[in-house]
N, C-alpha and C positions, 0 to 999 in steps of 0.2 A: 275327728272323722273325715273322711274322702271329701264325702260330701260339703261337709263345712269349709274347708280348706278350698274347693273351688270357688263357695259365694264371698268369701275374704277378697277374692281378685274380682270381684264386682262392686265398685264402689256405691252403685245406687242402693244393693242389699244390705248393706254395711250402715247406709245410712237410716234405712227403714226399721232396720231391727237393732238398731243405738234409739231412736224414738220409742221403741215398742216395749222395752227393759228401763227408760228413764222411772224414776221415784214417782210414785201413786198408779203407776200403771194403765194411766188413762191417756196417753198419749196417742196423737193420730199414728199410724201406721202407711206408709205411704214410701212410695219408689222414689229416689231422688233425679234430676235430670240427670242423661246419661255421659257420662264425661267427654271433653274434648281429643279430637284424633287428631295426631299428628300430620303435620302437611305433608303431602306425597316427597318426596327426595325428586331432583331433576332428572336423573336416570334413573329406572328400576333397575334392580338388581337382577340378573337371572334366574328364572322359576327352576326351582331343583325335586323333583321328584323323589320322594319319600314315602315308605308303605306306613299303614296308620298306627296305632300303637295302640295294643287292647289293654281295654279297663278292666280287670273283674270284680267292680264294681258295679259297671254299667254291662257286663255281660248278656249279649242279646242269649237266652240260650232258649228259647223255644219260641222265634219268630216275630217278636217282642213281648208278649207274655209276661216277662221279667223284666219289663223296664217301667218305673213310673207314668203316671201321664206327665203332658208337657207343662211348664207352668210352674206357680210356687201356691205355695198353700199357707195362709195364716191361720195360724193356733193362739188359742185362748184357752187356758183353765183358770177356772172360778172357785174358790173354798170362799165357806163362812160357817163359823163356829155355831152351835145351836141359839148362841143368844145373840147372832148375831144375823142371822137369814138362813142358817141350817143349809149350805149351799156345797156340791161339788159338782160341779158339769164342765164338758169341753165340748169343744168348738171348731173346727173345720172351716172355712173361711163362711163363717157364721152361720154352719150346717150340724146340728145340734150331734154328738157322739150317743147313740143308745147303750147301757150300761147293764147286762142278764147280776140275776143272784136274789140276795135279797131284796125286800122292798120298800125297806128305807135309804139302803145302801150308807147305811151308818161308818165309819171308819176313814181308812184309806181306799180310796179309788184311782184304778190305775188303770191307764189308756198303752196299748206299745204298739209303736208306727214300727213296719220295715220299710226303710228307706229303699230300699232296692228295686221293689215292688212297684212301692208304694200304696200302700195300705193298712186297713186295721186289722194287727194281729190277734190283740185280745183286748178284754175290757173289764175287769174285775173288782169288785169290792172287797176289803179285807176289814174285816169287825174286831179292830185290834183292841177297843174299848169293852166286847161285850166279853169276848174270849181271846186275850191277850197271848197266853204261850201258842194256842193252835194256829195261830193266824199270824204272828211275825214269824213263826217257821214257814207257813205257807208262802207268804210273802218274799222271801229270802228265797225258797226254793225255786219259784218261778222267777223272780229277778235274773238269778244264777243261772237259768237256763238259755238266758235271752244272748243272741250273736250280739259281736263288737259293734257298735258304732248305730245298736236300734233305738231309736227315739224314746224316749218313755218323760208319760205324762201323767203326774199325781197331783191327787186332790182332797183334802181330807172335810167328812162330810161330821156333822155334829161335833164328836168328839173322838178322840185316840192316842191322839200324841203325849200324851202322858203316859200310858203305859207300853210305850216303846222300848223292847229292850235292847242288848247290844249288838244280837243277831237279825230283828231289822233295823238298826241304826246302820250297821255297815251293809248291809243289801241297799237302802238308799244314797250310801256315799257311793254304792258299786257303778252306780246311773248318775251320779254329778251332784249329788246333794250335800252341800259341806255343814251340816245342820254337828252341831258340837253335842244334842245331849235332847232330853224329850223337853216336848215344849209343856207351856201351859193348858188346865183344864178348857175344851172348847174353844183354843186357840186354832184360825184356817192355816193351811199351809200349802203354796201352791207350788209347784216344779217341774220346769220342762229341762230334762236334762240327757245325757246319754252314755249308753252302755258304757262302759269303761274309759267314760270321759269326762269330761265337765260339764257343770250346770250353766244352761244359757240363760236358762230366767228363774229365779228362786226368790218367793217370797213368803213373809209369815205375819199375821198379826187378825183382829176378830175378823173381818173380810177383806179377801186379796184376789188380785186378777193377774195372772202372768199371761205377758203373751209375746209370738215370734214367728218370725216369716222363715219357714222352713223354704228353702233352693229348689224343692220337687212338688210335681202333683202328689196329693193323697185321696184316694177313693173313699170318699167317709160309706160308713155303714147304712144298710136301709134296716137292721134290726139287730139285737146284744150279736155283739161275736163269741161266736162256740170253739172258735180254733185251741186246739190244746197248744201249750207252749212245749218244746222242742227241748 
């Protein structure tokens, strides 16, 4: 994505989110000092005058409206299997995500950032353990709808991943998940990955925490988001 590809030319980011994906997940998270600039040249060069070159990415198009806030924003998802803290929640630099549906939110729970924005699109649970064919279609369908390069954040809550079948297996490889096949009974699974990209943190086992310093502000939610996916 865009956006990734500019925090790669920031070595302090590169360095905070190489800690934040190290093995158990519990690493501090943290900017690294900002790298050394090169010493001025004895003459400058002459200043050359250049029109700017538009992003449509960063497309101002209604006065800034459509540009994130400023800043980065550290994400956190948490899964644990039912026997292991019955856990799926994420994180906004430690601003809790609220999640609409049901009220255990048993299954798969999915979070999707538009980076563009910057904000929460949607927030949904998918009860692939209680009713397995209606909900990896569902799941599949709303993946598939989402634009290139939008964040997407899963978490599976009790249990599910066993009865994964191959239409949401490849809806979650569509967001970066290289997960080979369904997992074990009440096994967690956590992924922060993106649209038709790869996974920047992916992990699985009875409780796991992924996390990662996205390059933009994100406006966390003050209650479930209702936005329909596109």
């Amino acid at each position: 994505p865009i956006w990734l590809l500019r925090e790669e030319l920031d070595p302090s980011s590169a360095a905070a989110n190489q800690a934040a994906s190290s093995p158990g997940g519990s690493a501090e998270v943290r900017d690294a000092p900002a790298a050394r600039q090169p010493k001025p040249s004895a003459v400058a060069p002459p200043a050359v005058s250049t029109p700017p070159i538009a992003s449509s990415a960063a497309t101002d198009v209604s006065k800034g409206s459509r540009k994130p806030p400023a800043g980065k924003t550290l994400v956190k998802v948490v899964s644990a299997g039912g026997d292991a803290g019955d856990i799926a929640d994420f994180f906004l630099d430690d601003e809790k995500v609220p999640i609409g549906g049901m009220a255990n939110r048993r299954g798969l729970n999915v979070v999707v950032i538009d980076p563009v924005v910057g904000q929460v699109q949607s927030a949904k649970a998918y009860d692939i353990w209680g009713n397995p064919v209606e909900e990896n279609r569902r799941l599949s369908k709303d993946l598939k709808a989402l634009d290139e390069d939008f964040v997407v954040l899963v978490a599976l809550k009790d249990s599910g991943m066993e009865n994964l079948d191959a239409t949401g297996l490849h809806a979650l490889r569509s967001v970066g998940a290289e997960l080979e096949g369904r997992l074990r009974f009440r096994e967690g699974y956590a992924l922060i990955g993106v649209k038709d990209g790869e996974a920047l943190v992916e992990k699985k086992g009875p409780m796991v925490m992924a996390e990662f310093r996205l390059p933009f502000g994100v406006r966390p939610p003050t209650s479930p988001v209702r936005v329909p996916l596109r």
